[in-house]
C-alpha positions in Angstrom: 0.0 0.0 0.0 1.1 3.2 -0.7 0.2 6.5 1.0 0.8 10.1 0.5 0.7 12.9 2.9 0.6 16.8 3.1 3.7 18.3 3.9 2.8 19.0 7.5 1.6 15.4 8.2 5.1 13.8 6.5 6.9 16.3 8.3 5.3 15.3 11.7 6.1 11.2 11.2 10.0 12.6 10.1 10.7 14.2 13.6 8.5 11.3 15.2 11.4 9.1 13.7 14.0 11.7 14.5 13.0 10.7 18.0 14.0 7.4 18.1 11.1 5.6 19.0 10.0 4.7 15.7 12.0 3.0 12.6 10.4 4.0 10.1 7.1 5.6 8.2 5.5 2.4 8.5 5.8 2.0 12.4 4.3 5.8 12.9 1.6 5.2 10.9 0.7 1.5 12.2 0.7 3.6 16.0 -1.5 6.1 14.8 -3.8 4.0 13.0 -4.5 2.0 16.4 -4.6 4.5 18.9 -7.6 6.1 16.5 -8.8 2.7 16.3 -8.5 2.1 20.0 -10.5 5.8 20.0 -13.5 4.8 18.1 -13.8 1.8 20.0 -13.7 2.8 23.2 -14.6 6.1 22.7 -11.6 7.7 25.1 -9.1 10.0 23.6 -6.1 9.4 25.3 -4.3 12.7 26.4 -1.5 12.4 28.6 -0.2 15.8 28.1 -3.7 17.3 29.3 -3.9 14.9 32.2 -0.8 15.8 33.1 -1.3 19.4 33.1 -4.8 18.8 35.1 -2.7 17.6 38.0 0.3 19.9 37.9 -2.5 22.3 38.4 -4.3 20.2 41.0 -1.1 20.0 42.8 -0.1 23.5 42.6 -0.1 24.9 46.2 -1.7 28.3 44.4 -5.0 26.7 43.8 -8.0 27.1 46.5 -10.1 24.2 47.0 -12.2 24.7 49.1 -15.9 23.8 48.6 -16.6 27.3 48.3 -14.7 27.9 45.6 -16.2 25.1 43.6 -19.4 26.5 44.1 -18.7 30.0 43.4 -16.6 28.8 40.1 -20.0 26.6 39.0 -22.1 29.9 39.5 -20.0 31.4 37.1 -19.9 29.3 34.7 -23.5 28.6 34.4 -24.1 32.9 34.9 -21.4 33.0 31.3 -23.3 30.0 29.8 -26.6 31.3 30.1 -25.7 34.8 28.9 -23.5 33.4 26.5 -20.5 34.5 26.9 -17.4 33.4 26.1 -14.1 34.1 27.4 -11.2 34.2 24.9 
């Protein structure tokens, strides 16, 4: 089988070799193709780097958690939704 790719996506599986944790073409592509198989069929997008960010923030000493907090933020963000605002 033979593929072709925009310039961004070939670009993308070079520095994915460059890494050293591929080969080749082939083995980029083979990963990609299951993990969106593995997507569909589970229906879960697996996101490290964003799960990893949730809990640098959840861990950050900066962050209040109390139960008032929580609320307050919930208020808020049903007030924006119903108004329809957006923040940007």
């Amino acid at each position: 089988m033979k593929i072709s790719l925009a310039p961004g996506l070939d670009k993308f599986v070079a520095e994915k070799i460059k890494t050293g944790n591929y080969l080749d073409a082939g083995e980029v592509i083979r990963e990609g193709l299951r993990r969106w198989k593995a997507q569909e069929v589970t229906g879960f997008v697996e996101s490290y780097g964003l799960e990893q960010a949730i809990q640098e923030g959840l861990d950050s000493p900066d962050l209040p958690c109390s139960k008032a907090f929580w609320a307050d933020l919930r208020k808020e963000l049903h007030r924006e939704h119903k108004n329809g605002s957006r923040r940007r």
